[in-house]
C-alpha positions as CSV (number, residue, x, y, z in Angstrom):
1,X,0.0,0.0,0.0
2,X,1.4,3.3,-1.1
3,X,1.6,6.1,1.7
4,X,2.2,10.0,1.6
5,X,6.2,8.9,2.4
6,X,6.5,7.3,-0.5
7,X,6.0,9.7,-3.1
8,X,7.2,13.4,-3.9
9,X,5.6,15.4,-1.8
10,X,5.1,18.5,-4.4
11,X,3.4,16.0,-7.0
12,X,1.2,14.5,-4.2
13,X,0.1,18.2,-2.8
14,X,-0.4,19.0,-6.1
15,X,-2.8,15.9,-6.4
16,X,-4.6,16.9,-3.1
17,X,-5.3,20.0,-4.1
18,X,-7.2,19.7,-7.4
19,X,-9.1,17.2,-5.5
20,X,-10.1,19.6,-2.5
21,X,-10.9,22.0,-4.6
22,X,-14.8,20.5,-4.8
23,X,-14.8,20.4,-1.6
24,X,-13.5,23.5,0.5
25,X,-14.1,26.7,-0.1
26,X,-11.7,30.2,-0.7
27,X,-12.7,32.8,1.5
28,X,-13.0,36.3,-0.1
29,X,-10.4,37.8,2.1
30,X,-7.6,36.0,0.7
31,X,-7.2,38.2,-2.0
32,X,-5.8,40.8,0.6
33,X,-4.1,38.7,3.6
34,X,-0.6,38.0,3.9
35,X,0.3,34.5,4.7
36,X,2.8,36.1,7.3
37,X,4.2,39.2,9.1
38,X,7.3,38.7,6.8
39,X,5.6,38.7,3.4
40,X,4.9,42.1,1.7
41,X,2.1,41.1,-0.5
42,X,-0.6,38.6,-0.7
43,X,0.0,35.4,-2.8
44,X,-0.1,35.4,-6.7
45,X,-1.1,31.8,-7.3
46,X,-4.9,31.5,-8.2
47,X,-4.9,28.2,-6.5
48,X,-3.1,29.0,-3.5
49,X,-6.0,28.3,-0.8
50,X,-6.0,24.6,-1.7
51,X,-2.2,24.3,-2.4
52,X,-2.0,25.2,1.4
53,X,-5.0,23.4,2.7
54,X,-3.4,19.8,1.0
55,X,-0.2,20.6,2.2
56,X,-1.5,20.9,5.7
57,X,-3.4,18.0,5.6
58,X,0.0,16.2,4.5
59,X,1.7,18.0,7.4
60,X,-1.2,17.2,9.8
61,X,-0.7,13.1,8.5
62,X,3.0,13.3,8.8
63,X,3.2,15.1,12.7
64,X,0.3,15.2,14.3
65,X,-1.6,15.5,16.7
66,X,-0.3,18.9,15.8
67,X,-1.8,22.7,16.8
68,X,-1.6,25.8,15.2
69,X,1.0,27.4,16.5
70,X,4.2,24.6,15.5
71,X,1.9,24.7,12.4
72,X,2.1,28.7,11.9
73,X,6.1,28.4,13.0
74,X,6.9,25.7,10.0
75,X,5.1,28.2,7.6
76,X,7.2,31.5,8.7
77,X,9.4,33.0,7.6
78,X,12.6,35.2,7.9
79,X,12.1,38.8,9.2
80,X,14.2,41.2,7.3
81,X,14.0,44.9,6.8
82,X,14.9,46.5,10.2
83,X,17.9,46.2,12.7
84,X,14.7,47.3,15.7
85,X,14.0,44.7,18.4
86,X,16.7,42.3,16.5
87,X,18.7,40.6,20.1
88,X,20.5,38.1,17.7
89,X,21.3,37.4,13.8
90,X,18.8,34.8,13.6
91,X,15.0,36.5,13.7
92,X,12.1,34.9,11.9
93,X,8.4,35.4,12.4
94,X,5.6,32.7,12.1
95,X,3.0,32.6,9.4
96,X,-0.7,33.7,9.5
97,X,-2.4,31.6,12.1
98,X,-5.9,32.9,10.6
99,X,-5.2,30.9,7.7
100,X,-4.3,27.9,8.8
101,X,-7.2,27.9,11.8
102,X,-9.5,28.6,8.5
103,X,-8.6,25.7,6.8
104,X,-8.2,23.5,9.4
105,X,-11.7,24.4,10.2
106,X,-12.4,23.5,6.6
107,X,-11.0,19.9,6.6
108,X,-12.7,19.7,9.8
109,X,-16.2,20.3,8.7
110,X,-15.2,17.8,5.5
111,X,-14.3,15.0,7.7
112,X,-10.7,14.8,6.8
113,X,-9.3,16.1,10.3
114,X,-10.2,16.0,14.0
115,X,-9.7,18.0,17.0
116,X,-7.7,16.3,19.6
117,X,-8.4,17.8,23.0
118,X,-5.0,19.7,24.1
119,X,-3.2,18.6,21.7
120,X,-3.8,19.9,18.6
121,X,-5.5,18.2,15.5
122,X,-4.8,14.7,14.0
123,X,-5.8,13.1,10.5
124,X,-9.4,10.8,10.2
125,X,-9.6,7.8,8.3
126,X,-11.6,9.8,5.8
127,X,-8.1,11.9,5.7
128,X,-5.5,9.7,5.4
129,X,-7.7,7.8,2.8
130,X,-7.9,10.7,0.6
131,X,-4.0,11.2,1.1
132,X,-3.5,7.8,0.7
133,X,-5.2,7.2,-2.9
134,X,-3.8,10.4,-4.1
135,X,-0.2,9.2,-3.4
136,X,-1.3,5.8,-5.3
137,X,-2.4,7.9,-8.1
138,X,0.6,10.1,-8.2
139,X,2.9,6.8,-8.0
140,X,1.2,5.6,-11.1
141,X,1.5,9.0,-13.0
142,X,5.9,8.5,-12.4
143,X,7.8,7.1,-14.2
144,X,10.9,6.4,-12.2
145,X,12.2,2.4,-12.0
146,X,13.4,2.9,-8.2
147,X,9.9,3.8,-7.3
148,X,7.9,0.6,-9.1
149,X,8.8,-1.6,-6.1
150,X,5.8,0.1,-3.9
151,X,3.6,-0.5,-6.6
């Protein structure tokens, strides 16, 4: 049986993200929200709501039970810009926590994730299904030898 690990994980987020499309929706805001306090500018893909929503339902499979803070923290960023409030060389900022509460919220209300109590949220059977026959589907579409041995 094929699993998220054993394919690459751009073409399989890819793959989960033309298939939530159907199923979540983009709120209207996110034409003016930043994904973080060390982006300038909103994002410029069209498809960027479900391009973020699979990859945190990959993360969510991979790590959890996992909350939105270490969740905001892995999508951050590097602050640049100023010298103010610097106390070392190495100052990064975390990524918008509205966005990924949203879409957690989402896959919630789809079935895909669940809430664990105090410890963050964890993948259903519904999820890891969904992950699961993408990465199938995504095996099929390579064409690499070293990865036929999983099919």
């Amino acid at each position: 049986m094929v699993s998220v690990y054993d394919v690459p994980a751009d073409a399989l987020i890819e793959d989960v993200a033309d298939r939530l499309s159907d199923r979540i929706e983009e709120p209207d805001w996110i034409n003016y929200a930043k994904t973080g306090q060390t982006r300038e500018l909103p994002p410029k893909q069209d498809d960027f709501w479900y391009v973020r929503a699979a990859s945190l339902l990959r993360k969510v499979a991979k790590e959890g039970p996992i909350g939105v803070d270490r969740l905001s923290t892995e999508y951050g960023g590097r602050k640049r810009g100023s010298t103010r409030y610097r106390v070392s060389g190495n100052s990064s900022d975390t990524g918008s926590k509205n966005i990924i509460r949203t879409i957690l919220q989402q896959l919630e209300s789809e079935g895909l994730v669940e809430t664990a109590k105090g410890q963050g949220r964890r993948i259903t059977a519904d999820g890891q299904g969904l992950l699961d026959n993408a990465a199938a589907d995504v095996l099929e579409e390579l064409d690499r030898p070293e990865l036929e041995r999983y099919a």
